[in-house]
NUNUGU-92192 format. One record per residue (C-alpha): residue number from 1; residue in three letters; chain; x, y, z. Coordinates in nm, 3 decimals. Each point is the difference from the previous one (the first is absolute). Layout:
<pts>
<pt i="NUM" aa="ALA" ch="A" u="X" v="Y" w="Z"/>
...
</pts>
This chain:
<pts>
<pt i="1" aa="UNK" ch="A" u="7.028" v="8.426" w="26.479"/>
<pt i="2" aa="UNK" ch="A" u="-0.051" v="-0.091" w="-0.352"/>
<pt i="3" aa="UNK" ch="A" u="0.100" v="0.288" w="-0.227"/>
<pt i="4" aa="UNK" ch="A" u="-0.304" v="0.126" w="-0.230"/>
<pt i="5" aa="UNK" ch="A" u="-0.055" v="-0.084" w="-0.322"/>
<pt i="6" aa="UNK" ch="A" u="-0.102" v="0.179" w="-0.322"/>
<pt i="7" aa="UNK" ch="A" u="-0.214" v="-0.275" w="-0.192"/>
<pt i="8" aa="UNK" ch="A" u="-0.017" v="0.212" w="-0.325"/>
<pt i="9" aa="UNK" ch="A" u="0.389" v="0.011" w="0.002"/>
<pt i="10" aa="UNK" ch="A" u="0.048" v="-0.354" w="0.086"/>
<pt i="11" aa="UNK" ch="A" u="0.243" v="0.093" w="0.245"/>
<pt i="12" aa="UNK" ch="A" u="0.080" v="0.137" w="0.390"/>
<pt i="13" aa="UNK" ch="A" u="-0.037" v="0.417" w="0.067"/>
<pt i="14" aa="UNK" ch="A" u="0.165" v="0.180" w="0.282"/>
<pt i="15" aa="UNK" ch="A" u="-0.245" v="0.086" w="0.272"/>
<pt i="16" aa="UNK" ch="A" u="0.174" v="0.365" w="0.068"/>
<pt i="17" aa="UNK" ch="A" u="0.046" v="0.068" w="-0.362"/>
<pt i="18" aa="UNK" ch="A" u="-0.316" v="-0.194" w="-0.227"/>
<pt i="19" aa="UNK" ch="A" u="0.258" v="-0.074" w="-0.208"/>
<pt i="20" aa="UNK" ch="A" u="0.109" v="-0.315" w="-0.180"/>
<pt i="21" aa="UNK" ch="A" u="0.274" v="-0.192" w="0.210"/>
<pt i="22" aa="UNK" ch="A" u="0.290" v="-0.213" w="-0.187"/>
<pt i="23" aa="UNK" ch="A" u="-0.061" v="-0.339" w="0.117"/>
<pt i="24" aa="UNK" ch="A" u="0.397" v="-0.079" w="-0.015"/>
<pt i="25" aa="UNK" ch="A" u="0.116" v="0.350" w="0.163"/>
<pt i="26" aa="UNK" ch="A" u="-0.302" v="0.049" w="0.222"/>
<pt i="27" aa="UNK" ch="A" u="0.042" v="0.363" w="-0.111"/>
<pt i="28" aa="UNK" ch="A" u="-0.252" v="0.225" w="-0.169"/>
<pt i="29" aa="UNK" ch="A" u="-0.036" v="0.029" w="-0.346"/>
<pt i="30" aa="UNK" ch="A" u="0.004" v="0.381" w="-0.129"/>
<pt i="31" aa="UNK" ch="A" u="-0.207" v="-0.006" w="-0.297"/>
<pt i="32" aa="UNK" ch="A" u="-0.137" v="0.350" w="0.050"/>
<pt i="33" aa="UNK" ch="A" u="0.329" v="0.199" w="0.012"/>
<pt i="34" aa="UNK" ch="A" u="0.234" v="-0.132" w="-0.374"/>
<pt i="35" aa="UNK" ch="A" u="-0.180" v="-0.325" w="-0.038"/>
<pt i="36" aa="UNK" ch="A" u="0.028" v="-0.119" w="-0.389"/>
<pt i="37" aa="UNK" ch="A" u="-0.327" v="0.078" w="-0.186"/>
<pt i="38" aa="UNK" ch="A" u="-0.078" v="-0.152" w="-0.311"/>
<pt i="39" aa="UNK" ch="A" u="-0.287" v="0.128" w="-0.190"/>
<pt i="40" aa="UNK" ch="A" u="-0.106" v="-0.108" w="-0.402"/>
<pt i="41" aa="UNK" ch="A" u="-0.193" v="0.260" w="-0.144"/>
<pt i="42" aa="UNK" ch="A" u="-0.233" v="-0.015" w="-0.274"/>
<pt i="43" aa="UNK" ch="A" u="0.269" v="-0.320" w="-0.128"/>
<pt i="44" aa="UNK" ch="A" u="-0.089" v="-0.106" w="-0.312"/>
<pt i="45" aa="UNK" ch="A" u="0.188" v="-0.224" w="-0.268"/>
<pt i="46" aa="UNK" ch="A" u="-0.064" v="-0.047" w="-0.389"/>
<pt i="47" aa="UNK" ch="A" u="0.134" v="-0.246" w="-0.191"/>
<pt i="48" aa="UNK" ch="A" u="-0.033" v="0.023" w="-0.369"/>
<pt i="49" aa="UNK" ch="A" u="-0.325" v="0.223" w="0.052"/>
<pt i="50" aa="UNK" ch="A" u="-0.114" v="-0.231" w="0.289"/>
<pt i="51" aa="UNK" ch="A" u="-0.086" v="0.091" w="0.307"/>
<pt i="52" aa="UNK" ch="A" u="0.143" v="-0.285" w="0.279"/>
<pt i="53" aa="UNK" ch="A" u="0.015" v="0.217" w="0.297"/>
<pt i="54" aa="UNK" ch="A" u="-0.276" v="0.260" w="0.003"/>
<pt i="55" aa="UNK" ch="A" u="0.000" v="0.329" w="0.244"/>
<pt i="56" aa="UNK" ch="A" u="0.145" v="-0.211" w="0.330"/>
<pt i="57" aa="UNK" ch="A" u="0.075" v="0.224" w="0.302"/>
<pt i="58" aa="UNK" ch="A" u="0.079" v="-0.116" w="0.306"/>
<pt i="59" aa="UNK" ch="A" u="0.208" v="0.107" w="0.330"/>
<pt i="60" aa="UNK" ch="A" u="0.218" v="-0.211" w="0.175"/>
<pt i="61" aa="UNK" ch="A" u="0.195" v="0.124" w="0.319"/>
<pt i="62" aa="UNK" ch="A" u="0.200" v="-0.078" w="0.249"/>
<pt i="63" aa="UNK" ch="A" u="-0.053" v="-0.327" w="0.205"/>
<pt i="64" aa="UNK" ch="A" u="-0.223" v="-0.080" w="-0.269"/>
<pt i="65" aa="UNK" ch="A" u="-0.044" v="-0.363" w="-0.186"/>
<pt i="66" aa="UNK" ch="A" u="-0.209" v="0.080" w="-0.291"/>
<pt i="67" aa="UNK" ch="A" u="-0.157" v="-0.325" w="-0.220"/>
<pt i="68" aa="UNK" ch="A" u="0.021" v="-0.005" w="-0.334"/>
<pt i="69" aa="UNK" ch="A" u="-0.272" v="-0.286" w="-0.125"/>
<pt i="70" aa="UNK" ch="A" u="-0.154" v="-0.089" w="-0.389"/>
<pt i="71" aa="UNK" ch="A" u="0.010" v="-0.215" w="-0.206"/>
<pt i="72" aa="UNK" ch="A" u="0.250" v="-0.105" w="-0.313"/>
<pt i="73" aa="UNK" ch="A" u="0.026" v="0.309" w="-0.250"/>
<pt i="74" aa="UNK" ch="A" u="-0.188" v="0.271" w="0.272"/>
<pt i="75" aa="UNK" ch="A" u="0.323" v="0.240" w="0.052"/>
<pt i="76" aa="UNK" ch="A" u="0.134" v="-0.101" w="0.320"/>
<pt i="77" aa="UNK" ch="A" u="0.389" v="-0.045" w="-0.155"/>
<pt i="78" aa="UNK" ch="A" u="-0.065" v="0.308" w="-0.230"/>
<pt i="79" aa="UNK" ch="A" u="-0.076" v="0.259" w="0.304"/>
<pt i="80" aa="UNK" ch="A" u="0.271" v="-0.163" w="0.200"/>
<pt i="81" aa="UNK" ch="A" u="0.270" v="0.065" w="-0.288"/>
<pt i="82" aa="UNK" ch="A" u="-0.153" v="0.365" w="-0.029"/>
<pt i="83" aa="UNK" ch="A" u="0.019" v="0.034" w="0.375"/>
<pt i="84" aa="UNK" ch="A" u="0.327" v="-0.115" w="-0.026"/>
<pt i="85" aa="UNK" ch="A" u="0.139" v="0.268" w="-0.270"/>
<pt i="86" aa="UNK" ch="A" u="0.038" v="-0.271" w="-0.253"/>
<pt i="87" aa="UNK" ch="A" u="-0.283" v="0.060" w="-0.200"/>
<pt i="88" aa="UNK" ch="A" u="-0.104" v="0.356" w="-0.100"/>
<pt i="89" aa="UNK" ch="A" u="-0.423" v="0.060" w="0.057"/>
<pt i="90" aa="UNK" ch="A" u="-0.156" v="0.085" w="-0.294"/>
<pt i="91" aa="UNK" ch="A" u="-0.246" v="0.245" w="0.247"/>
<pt i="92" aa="UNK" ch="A" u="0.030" v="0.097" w="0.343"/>
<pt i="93" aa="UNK" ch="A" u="0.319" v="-0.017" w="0.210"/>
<pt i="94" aa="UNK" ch="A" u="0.205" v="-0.195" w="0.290"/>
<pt i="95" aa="UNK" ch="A" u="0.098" v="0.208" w="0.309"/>
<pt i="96" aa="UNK" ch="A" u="0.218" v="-0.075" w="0.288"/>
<pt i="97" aa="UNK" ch="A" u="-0.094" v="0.292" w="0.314"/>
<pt i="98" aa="UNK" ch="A" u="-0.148" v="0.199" w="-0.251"/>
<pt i="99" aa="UNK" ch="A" u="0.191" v="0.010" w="-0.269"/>
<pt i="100" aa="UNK" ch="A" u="0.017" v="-0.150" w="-0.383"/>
<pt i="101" aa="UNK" ch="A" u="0.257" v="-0.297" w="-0.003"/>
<pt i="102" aa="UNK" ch="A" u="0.116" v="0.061" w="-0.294"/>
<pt i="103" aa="UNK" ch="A" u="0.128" v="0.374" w="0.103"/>
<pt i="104" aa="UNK" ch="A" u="0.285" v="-0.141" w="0.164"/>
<pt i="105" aa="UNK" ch="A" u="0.003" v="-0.385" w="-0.055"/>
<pt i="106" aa="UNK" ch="A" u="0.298" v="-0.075" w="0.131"/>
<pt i="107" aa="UNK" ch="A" u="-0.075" v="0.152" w="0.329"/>
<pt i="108" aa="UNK" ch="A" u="-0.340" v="-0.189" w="-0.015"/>
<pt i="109" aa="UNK" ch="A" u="0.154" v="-0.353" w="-0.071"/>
<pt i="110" aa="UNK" ch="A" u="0.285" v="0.023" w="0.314"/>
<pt i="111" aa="UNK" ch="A" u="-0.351" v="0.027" w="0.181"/>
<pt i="112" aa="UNK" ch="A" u="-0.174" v="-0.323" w="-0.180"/>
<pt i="113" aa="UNK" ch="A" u="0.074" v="-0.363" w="0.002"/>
<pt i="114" aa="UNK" ch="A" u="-0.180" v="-0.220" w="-0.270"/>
<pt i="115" aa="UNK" ch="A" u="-0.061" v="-0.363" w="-0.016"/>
<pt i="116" aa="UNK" ch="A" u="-0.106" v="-0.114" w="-0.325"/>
<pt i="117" aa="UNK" ch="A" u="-0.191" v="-0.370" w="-0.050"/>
<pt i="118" aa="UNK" ch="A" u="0.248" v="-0.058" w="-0.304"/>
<pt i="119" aa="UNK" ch="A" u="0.344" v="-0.001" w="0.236"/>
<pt i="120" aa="UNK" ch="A" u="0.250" v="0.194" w="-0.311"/>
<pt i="121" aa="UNK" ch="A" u="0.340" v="-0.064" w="0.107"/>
<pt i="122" aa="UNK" ch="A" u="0.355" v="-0.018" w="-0.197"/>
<pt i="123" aa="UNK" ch="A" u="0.008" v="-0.411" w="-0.021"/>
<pt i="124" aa="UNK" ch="A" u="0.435" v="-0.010" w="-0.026"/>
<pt i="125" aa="UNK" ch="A" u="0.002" v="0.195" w="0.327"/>
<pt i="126" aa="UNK" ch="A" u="0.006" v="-0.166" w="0.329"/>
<pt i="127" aa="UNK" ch="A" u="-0.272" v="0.078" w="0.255"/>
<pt i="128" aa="UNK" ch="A" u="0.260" v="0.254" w="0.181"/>
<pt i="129" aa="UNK" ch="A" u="0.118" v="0.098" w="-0.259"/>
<pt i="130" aa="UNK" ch="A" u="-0.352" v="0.195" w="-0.153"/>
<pt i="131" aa="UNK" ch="A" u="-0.079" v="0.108" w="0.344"/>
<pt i="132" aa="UNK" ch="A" u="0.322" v="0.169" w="0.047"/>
<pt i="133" aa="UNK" ch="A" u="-0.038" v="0.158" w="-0.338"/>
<pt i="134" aa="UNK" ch="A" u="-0.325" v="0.186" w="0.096"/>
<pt i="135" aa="UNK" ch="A" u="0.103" v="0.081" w="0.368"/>
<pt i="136" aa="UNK" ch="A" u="0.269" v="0.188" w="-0.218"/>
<pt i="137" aa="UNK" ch="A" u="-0.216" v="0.109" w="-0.207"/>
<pt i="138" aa="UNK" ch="A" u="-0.192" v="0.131" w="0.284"/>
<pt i="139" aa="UNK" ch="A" u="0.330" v="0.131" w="0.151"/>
<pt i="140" aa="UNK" ch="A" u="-0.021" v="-0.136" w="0.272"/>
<pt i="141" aa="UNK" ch="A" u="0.319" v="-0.046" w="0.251"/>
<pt i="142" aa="UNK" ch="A" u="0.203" v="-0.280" w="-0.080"/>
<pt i="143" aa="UNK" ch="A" u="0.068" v="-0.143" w="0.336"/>
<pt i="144" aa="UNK" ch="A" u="-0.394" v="0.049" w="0.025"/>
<pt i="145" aa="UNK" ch="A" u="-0.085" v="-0.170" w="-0.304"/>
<pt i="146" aa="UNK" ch="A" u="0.202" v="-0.323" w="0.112"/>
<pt i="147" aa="UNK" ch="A" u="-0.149" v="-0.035" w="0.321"/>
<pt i="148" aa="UNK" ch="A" u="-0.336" v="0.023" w="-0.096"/>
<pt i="149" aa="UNK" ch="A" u="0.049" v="-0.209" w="-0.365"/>
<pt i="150" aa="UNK" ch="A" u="0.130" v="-0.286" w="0.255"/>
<pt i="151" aa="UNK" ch="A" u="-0.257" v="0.056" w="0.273"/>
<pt i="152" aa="UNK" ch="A" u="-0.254" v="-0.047" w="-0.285"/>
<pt i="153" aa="UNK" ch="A" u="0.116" v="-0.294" w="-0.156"/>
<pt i="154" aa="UNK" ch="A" u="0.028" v="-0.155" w="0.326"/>
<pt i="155" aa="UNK" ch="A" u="-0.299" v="0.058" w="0.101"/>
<pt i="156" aa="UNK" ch="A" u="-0.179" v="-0.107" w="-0.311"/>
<pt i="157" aa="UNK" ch="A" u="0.212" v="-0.346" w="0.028"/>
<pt i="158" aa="UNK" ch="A" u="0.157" v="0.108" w="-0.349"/>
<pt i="159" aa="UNK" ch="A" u="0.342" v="0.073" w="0.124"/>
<pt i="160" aa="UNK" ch="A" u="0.220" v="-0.352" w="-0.115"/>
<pt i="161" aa="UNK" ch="A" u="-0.138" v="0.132" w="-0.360"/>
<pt i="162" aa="UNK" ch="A" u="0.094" v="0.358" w="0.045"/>
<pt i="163" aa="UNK" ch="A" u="0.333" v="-0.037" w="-0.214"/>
<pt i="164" aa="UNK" ch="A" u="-0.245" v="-0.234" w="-0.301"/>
<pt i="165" aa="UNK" ch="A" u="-0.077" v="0.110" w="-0.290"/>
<pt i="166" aa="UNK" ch="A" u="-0.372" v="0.137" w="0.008"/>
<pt i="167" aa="UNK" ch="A" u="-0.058" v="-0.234" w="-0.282"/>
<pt i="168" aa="UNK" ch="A" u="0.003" v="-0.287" w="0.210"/>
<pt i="169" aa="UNK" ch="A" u="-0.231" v="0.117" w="0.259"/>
<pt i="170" aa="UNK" ch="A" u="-0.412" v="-0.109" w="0.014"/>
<pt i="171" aa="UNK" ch="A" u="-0.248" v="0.234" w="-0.038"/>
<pt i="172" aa="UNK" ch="A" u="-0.012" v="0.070" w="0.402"/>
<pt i="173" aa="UNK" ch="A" u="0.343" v="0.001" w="0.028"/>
<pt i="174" aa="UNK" ch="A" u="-0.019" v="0.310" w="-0.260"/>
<pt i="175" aa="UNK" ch="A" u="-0.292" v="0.123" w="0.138"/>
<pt i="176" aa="UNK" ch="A" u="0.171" v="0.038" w="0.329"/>
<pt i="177" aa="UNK" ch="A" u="0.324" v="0.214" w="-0.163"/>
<pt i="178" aa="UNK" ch="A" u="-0.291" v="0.195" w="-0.177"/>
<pt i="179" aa="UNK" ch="A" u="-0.174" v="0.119" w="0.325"/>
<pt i="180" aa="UNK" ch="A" u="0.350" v="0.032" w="0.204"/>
<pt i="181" aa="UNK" ch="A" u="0.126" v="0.245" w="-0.294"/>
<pt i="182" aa="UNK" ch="A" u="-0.341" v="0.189" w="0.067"/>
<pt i="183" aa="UNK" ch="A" u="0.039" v="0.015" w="0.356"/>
<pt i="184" aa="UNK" ch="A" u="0.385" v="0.074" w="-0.014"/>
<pt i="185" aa="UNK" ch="A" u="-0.042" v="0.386" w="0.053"/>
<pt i="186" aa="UNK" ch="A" u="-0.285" v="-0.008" w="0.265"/>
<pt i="187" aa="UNK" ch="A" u="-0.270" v="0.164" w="-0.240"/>
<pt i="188" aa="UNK" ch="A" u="-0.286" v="0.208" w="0.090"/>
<pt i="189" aa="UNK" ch="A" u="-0.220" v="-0.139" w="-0.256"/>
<pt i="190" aa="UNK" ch="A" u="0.013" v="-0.366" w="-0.088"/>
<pt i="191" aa="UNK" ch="A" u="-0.219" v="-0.150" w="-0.268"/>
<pt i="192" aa="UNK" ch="A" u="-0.047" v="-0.348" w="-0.010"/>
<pt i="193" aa="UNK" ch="A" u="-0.146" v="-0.178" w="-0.345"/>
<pt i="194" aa="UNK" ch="A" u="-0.054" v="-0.349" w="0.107"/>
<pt i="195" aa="UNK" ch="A" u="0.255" v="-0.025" w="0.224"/>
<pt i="196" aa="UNK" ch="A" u="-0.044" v="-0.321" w="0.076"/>
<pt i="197" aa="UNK" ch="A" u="0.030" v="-0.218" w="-0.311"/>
<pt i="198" aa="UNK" ch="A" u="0.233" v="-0.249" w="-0.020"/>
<pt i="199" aa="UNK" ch="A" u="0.047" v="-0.026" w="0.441"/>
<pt i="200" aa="UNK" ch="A" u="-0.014" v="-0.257" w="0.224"/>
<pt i="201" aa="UNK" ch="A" u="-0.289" v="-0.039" w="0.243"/>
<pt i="202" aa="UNK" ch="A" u="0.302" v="0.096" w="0.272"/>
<pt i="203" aa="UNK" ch="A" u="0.109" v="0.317" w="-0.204"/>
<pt i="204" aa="UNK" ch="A" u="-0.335" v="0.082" w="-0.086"/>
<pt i="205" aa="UNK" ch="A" u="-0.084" v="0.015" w="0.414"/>
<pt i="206" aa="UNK" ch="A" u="0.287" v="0.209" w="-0.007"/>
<pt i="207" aa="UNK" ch="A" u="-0.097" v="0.235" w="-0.252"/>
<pt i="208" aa="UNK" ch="A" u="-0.331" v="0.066" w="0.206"/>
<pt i="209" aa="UNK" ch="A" u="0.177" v="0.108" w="0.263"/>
<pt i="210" aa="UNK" ch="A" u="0.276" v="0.230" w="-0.106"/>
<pt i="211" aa="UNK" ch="A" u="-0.306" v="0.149" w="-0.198"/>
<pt i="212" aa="UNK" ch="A" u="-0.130" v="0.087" w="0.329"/>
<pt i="213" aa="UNK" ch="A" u="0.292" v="0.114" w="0.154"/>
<pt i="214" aa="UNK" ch="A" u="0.066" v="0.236" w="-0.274"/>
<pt i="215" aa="UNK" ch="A" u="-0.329" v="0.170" w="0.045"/>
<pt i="216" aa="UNK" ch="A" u="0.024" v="0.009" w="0.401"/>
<pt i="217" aa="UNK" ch="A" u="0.343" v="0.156" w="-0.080"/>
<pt i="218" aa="UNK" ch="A" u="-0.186" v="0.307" w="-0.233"/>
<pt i="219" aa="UNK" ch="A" u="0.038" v="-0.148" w="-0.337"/>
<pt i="220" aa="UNK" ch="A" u="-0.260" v="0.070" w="-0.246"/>
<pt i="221" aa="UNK" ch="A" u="-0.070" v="-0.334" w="-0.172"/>
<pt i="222" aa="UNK" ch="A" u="-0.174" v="-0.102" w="-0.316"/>
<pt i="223" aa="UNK" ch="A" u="-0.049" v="-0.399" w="-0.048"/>
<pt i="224" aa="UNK" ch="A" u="-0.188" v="-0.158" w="-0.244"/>
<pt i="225" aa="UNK" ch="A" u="-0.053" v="-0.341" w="0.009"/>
<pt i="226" aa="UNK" ch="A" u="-0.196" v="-0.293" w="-0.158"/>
<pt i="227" aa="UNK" ch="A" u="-0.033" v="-0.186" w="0.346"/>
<pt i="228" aa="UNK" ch="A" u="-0.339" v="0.184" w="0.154"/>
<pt i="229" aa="UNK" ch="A" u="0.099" v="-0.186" w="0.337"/>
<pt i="230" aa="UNK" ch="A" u="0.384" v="0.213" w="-0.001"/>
<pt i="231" aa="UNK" ch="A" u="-0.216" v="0.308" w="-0.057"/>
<pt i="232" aa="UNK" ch="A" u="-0.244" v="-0.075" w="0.215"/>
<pt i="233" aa="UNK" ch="A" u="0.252" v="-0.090" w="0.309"/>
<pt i="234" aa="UNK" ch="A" u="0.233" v="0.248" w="-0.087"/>
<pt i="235" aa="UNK" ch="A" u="-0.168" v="0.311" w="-0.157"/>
<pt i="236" aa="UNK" ch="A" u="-0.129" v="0.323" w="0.215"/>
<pt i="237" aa="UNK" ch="A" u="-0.240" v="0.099" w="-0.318"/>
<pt i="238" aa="UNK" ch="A" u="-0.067" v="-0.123" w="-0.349"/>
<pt i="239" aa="UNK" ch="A" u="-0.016" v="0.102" w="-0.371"/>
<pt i="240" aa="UNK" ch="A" u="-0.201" v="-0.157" w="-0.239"/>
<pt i="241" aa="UNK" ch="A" u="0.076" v="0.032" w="-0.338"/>
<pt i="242" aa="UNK" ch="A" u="-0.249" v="-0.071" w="-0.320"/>
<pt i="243" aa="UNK" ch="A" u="0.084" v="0.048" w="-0.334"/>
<pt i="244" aa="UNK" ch="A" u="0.235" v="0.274" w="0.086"/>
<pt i="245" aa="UNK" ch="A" u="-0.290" v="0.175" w="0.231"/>
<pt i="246" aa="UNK" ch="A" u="0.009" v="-0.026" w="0.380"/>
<pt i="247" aa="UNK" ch="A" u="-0.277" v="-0.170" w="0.138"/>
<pt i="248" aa="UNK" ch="A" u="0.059" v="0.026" w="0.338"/>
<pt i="249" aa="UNK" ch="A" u="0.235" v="0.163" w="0.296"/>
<pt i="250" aa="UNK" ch="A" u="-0.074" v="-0.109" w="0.305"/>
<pt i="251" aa="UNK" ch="A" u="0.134" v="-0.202" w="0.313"/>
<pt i="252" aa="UNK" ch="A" u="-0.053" v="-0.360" w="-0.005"/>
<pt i="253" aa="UNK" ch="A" u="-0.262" v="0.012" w="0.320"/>
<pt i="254" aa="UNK" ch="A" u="-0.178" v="0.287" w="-0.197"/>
<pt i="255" aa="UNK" ch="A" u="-0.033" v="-0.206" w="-0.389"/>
<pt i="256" aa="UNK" ch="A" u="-0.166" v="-0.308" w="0.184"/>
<pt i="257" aa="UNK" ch="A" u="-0.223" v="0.183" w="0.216"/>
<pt i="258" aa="UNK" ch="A" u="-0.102" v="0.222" w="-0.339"/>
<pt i="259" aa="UNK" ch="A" u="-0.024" v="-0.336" w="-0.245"/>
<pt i="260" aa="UNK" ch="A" u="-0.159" v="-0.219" w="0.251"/>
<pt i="261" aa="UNK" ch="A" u="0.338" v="-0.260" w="-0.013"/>
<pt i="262" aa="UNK" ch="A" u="0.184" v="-0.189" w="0.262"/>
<pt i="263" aa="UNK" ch="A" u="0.334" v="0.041" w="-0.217"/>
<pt i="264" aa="UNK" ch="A" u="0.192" v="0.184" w="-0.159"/>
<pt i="265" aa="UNK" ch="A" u="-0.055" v="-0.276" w="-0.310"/>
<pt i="266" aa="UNK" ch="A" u="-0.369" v="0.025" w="0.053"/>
<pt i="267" aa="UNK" ch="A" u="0.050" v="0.410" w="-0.045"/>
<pt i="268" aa="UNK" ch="A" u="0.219" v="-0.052" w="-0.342"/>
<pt i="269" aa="UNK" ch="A" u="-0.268" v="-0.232" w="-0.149"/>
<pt i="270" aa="UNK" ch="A" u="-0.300" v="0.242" w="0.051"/>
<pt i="271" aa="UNK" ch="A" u="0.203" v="0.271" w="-0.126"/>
<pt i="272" aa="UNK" ch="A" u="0.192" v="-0.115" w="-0.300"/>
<pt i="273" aa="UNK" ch="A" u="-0.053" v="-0.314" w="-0.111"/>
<pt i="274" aa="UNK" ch="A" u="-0.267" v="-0.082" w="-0.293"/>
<pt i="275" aa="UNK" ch="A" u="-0.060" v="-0.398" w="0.047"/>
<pt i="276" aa="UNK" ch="A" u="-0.060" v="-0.239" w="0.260"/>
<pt i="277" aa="UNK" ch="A" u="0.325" v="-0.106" w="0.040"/>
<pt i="278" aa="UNK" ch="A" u="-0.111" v="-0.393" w="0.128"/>
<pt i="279" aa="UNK" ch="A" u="-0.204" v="-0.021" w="-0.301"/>
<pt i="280" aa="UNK" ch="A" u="0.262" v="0.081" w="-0.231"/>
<pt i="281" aa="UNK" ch="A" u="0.277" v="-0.236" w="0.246"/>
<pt i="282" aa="UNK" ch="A" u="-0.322" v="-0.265" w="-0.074"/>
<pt i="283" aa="UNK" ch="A" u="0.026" v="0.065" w="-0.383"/>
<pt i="284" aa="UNK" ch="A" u="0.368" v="-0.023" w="0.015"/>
<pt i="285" aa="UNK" ch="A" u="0.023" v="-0.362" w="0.135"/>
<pt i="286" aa="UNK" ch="A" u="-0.301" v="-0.125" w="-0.234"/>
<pt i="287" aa="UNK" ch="A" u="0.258" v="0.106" w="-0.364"/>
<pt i="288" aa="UNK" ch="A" u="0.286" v="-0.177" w="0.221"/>
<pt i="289" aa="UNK" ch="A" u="-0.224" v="-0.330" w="0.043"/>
<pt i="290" aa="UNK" ch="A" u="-0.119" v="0.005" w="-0.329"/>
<pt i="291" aa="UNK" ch="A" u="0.035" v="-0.352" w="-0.169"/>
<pt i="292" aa="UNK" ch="A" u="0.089" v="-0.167" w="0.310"/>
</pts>
C-alpha cells in the first residue's frame, strides 16, 4: 500500500505516527521533541541611517525548507548574514530553541551551516586542505573528518583536485568545497544564499535533492534563491521580501491560489515587481538594434 503523503510538507508521513518520514531512512522524523527552531524576531538592519531589512520575523523548524525570494537590494543576503551571527541586527533578535544567538554564539554556530552565493575560501589552500581546517575548527574527530572530507569530494566528482590549489578551481568546483565545509558537521540549521551559482545542471539536480533529504532528516532549512522554479520544486513555504518588508509567508499551493497565478513566477510578479517585464525585454532589444 502506498504510504501517505503530507502535500504541505512535500514529503511521505508515517501512518501510526502523522509524522514526517525520512525518505532515505524510512524512519520518522522527530521534529516535535529537540528539533532545531529558528525564529528572526523583529530583525531589522540599518546601514548608514537606512533601513534595508525592516521588522522581519519569521519561524523556521524542523523538517522545514523555508524560501527566501526578492528582488536585487530587498534584504535577502542581509537577514541571512544576521541569521547567521555574522551581522549584528540593528532591532530585534535571532534565536535558535528560544534563545538569542548571540548569548552563546559559539554553541549556536556548531548547530548552523551557511552557504554563502559569494563562495570565500583561502585561494593557496587545496580543496582538502580548507575543509580539514574547519572540520578542526569544528573539532571534529580526525579519523571522522577524513572519511567524510573524501566521501565528499568523491561524491561531488572533485576528488583528483582535492590536493589543488583552490585557486585553480571554477566557480562550481569552489562552490562545491563551500557547501561540503557547511555540511561537514551535520548542522541543525543550514542556510543556503544562492546555493546554486556557479553549478552544473548535474550538481544543481543534486543540490535539489540533498536539500530534501536534509529536511526529511529534521533539518531546519533556509534557501534563497533567484531560480523561482528551485523554490518552487523544492520549497515547503515561501518568504517574500520587498524593500526590506515581508510581503508574503505562505506555501507555494497557498500564494497561487491567493494571487490568482499558475507559478510561483506569476506570484513574484504580482507581488513585487513594478514594470511589465516583456515590455521593458521589448525596449531592451529596440536600443540594441538601434542604427542597424
Amino acid at each position: 500500500m502506498a504510504q501517505p503523503f503530507d502535500s504541505a510538507q512535500g514529503r511521505p508521513v508515517d501512518s501510526a505516527q502523522g509524522r514526517p518520514v525520512d525518505s532515505a531512512r524510512g524512519t520518522p522524523v522527530d521534529s516535535a521533541q529537540g528539533g532545531p527552531e529558528l525564529c528572526a524576531r523583529h530583525l531589522t538592519r540599518r546601514f548608514d541611517g537606512i533601513a534595508v531589512v525592516k521588522g522581519v520575523d519569521f519561524t523556521i523548524r524542523a523538517g522545514e525548507i523555508v524560501g527566501y525570494l526578492g528582488p536585487n537590494g530587498s534584504g535577502k543576503t542581509t537577514t541571512a548574514r544576521m541569521l547567521a551571527g555574522l551581522l549584528e541586527p540593528s532591532a530585534g533578535r535571532v534565536e535558535y530553541n528560544g534563545r538569542d544567538v548571540h548569548d552563546d554564539p559559539i554553541a549556536y554556530r556548531r548547530q548552523l551551516g551557511y552557504i554563502q552565493e559569494e563562495p570565500f575560501l583561502y585561494p593557496f589552500l587545496s580543496g582538502r586542505e580548507y575543509l580539514e581546517l574547519i572540520g578542526r575548527l569544528r573539532e571534529m574527530p580526525e579519523d571522522l573528518l577524513t572519511q567524510k572530507i573524501e566521501r565528499f569530494l568523491e561524491l561531488f566528482g572533485i576528488l583528483p583536485a582535492a590536493d589543488q590549489a583552490i585557486a585553480s578551481y571554477s566557480k562550481g568546483m569552489r562552490q562545491k568545497v563551500l557547501i561540503t565545509a557547511a555540511l561537514l558537521h551535520d548542522p541543525a540549521v543550514i542556510l543556503f544564499d544562492e546555493p546554486e551559482s556557479g553549478l552544473d545542471v548535474t550538481t544543481t539536480l543534486v543540490l535539489r535533492h540533498l536539500v530534501r533529504t536534509l529536511a526529511a532528516r529534521g533539518k531546519a532549512i533556509l534557501y534563497s534563491s533567484h531560480i523561482l522554479e528551485v523554490v518552487e520544486r523544492v520549497c515547503t513555504r515561501v518568504i517574500v521580501l520587498h524593500e526590506g518588508n515581508v510581503v508574503a509567508d505562505d506555501s507555494v499551493d497557498r500564494l497561487q491560489a491567493l494571487m490568482s497565478r499558475s507559478s510561483l513566477e506569476g506570484v513574484f510578479s504580482k507581488l513585487v515587481m513594478r514594470v511589465d517585464p516583456e515590455v521593458v525585454a521589448r525596449d531592451l532589444a529596440d536600443v540594441a538594434a538601434l542604427g542597424a
